[in-house]
MARSEDO-980879 format. One record per residue (C-alpha): x, y, z; residue number from 1. Coordinates in steps of 0.001 Angstrom, whole numbers, plus 500000, padded with zeros to 6 digits. Layout:
site east:X | north:Y | up:Z | pos:NUM
...
REM end
This chain:
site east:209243 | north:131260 | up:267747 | pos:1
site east:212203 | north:129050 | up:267484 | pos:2
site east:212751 | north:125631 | up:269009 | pos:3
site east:216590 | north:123871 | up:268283 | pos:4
site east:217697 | north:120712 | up:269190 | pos:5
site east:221256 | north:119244 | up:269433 | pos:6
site east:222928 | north:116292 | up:268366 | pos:7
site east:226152 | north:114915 | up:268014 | pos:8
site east:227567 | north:114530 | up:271186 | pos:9
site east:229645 | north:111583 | up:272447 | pos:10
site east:232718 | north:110212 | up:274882 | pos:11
site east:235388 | north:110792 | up:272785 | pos:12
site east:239340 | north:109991 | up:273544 | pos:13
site east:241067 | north:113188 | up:273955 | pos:14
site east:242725 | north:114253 | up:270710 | pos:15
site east:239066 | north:113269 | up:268992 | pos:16
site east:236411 | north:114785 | up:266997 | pos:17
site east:232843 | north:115148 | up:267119 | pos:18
site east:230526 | north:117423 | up:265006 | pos:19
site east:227524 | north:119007 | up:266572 | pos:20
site east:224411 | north:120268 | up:264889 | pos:21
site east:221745 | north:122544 | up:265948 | pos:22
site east:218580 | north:121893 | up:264712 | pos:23
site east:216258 | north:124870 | up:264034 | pos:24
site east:212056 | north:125087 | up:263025 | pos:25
site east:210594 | north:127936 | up:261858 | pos:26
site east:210822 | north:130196 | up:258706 | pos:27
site east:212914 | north:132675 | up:260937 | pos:28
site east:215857 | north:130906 | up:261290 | pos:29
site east:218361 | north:132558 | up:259051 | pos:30
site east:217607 | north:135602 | up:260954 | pos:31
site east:219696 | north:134952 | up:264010 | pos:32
site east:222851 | north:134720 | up:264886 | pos:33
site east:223773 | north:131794 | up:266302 | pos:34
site east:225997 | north:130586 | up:269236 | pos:35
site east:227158 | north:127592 | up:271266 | pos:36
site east:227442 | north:127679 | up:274958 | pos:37
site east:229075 | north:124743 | up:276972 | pos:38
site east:228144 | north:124009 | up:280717 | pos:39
site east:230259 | north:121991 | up:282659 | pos:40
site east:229111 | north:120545 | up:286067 | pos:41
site east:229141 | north:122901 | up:289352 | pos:42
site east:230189 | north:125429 | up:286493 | pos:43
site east:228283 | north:128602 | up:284739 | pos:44
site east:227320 | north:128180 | up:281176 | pos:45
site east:230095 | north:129741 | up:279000 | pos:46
site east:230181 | north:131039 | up:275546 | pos:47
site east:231900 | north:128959 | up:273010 | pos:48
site east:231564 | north:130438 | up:269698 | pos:49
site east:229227 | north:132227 | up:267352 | pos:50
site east:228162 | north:133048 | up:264045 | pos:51
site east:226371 | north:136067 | up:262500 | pos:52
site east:222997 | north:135058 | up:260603 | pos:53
site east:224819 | north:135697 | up:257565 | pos:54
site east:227579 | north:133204 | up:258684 | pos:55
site east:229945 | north:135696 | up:257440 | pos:56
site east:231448 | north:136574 | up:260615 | pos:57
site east:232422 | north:134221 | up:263710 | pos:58
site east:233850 | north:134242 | up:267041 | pos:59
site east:235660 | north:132047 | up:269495 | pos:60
site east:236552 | north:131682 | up:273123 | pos:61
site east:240100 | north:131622 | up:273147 | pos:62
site east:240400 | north:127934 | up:274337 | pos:63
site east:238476 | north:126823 | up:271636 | pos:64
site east:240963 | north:128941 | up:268629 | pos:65
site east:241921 | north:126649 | up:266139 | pos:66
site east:240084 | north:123425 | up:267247 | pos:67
site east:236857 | north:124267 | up:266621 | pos:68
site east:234766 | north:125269 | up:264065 | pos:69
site east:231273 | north:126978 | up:263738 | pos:70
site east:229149 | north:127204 | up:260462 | pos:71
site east:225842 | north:127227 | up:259549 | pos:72
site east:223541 | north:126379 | up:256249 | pos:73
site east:220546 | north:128387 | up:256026 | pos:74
site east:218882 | north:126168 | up:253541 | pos:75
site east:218930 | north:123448 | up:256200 | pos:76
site east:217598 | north:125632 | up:259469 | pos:77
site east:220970 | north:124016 | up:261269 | pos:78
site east:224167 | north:125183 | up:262820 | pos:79
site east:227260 | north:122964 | up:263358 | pos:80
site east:230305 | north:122682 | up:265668 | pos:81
site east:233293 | north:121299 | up:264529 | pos:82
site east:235593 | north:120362 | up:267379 | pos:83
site east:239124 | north:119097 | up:266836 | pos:84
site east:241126 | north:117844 | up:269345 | pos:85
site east:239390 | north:117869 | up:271740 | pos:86
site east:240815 | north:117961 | up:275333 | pos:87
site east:239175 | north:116640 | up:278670 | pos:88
site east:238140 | north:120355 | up:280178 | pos:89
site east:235910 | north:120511 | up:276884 | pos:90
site east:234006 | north:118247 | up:278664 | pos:91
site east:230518 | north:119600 | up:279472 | pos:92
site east:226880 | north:120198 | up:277781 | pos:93
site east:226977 | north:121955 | up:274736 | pos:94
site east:224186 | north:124114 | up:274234 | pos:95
site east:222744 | north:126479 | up:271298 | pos:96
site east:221500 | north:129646 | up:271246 | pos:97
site east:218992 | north:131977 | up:268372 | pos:98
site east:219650 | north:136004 | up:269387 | pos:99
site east:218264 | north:138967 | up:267428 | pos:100
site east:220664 | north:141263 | up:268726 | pos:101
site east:222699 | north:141559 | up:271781 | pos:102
site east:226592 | north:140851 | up:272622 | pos:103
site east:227572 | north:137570 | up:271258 | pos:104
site east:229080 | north:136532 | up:274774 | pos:105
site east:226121 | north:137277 | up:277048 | pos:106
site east:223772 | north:134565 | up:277417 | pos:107
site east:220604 | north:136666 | up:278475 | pos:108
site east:220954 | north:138287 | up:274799 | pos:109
site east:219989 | north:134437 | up:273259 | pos:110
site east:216529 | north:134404 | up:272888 | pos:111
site east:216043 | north:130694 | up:272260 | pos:112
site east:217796 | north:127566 | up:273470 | pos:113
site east:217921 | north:123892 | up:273022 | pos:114
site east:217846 | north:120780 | up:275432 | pos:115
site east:222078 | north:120559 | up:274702 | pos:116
site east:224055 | north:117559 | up:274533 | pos:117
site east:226714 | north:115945 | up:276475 | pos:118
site east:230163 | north:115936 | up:275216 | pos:119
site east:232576 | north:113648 | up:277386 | pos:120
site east:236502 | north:113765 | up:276199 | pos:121
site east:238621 | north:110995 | up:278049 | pos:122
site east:242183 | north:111317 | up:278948 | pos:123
REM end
């Protein structure tokens, strides 16, 4: 069992930055891999980015390339998003996600989620 809990989100002027965490309990933690989701409203939840358990390997979304950021540290059962200028359509709830296994992209492969947190750019 793994419950997460987010934190870090904000209104932030477009061109910004805010820094999420993910939260994780249990002794298990450092073997997921990891990913951030964003929902946005009237919207399906989409995939963001992810991070092998290792944090060795990541992936983005292609809107997200170069602005943001994911990492994790083991030692502290919490993952991070670093997002970078940030735009108003990033607006939305960002969410976290523990899989075993599974495609990266898919969110019925994520196992575990937290409560998210809202993220509000303004123009």
């Amino acid at each position: 069992q793994v419950q997460l809990v987010e934190s870090g989100g904000g209104l932030v002027q477009a061109g910004g930055s805010l820094r999420l965490s993910c939260a994780g309990s249990g002794r298990t933690f450092s073997g997921y891999a990891m990913g951030w989701f964003r929902q946005a409203p009237g919207k399906e939840r989409e995939f963001v980015a992810a991070i092998s358990w290792s944090g060795v390997s990541t992936v983005y979304t292609d809107s997200v390339k170069g602005r943001f950021t994911i990492s994790r540290d083991n030692a502290k059962n919490t993952v991070y998003l670093q997002m970078n200028s940030l735009k108003p359509e990033d607006t939305a709830v960002y969410y976290c996600g523990a899989r075993r296994g599974g495609s990266e992209y898919y969110t019925g492969a994520y196992a575990y989620w937290g409560q998210g947190t809202q993220v509000t750019v303004s123009s």
